[in-house]
Structures are given as C-alpha cells and as structure tokens.
C-alpha atoms as one frame of an Amber mdcrd trajectory, in Angstrom:
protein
 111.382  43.692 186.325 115.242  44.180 186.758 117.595  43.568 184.053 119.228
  40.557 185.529 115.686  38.888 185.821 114.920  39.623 189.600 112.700  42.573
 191.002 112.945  45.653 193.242 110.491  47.072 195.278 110.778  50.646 197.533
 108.181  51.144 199.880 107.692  52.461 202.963 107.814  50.838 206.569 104.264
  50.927 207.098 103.189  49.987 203.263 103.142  45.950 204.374 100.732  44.250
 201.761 103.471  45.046 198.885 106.533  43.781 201.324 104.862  40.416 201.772
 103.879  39.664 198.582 107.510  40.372 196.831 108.978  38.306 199.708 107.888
  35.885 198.355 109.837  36.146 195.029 112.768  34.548 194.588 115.506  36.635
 193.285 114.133  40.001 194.801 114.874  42.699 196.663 113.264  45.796 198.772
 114.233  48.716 199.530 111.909  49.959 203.140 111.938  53.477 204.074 111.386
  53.193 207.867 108.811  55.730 209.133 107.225  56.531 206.180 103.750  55.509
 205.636 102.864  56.159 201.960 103.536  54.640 198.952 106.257  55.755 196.323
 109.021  57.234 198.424 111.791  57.272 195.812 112.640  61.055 195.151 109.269
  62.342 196.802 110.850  61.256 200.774 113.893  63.042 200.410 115.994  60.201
 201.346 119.795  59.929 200.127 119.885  56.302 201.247 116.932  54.975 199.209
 117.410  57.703 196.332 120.838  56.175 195.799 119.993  52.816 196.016 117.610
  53.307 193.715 119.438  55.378 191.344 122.480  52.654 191.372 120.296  50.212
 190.137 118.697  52.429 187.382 122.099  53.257 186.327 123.712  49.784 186.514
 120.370  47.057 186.516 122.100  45.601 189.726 119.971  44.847 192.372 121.502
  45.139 196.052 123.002  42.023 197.114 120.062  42.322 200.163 117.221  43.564
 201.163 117.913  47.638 202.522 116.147  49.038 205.208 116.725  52.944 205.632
 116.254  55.119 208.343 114.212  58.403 208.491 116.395  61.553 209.433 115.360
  62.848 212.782 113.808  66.026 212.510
C-alpha cells in the first residue's frame, strides 16, 4: 500500500493476471516493463526507467500521476 492510500504495482509486459486485477483499483498505478516475461523486475531487469520510478516513489510515497509503460533496451 502507498503512503497516500493508493497502490503500485511493477510487472512485466507479459505478467497479465496481476495488471488486470490492480486495474481495477481505484487510486492505482503500474509500472509494465515491456518485453519482460517474469515477475519482479525492479532492480533484477536492469531497467533505469522502472528502477527510477520505483525508487522515486520509495523515496517520496508519490505514486506517478499515470500508469508507466517502459521499454526494453535493444540488445
């Protein structure tokens, strides 16, 4: 549960199930690695755009104003 009430999910693109179900939340927000097909991609993906937005909202208890999708680095 966020600070402010609401709650954050990261997951990646292919993890659905946990997408849908925190959709339907009022007040949340989720964070989708695209690409990624495993669950618990924060730190362990290697991803500056979810580590950040992550790591803003651990430092601050802000959620992001939207939902974030980020992109997989082509490799």
């Amino acid at each position: 549960m966020g600070f402010d009430g609401g709650l954050g999910d990261v997951q990646a693109g292919g993890d659905l199930l946990v997408g849908q179900a925190l959709a339907a939340l009022t007040g949340s927000r989720m964070i989708t690695l695209n690409g990624a097909f495993r669950h618990g991609v924060y730190l362990a993906a290697g991803n500056a755009c979810v580590d950040t937005k992550v790591a803003g909202y651990l430092a601050d208890g802000v959620l992001p104003g939207e939902d974030v999708t980020c992109g997989r680095p082509a490799v």
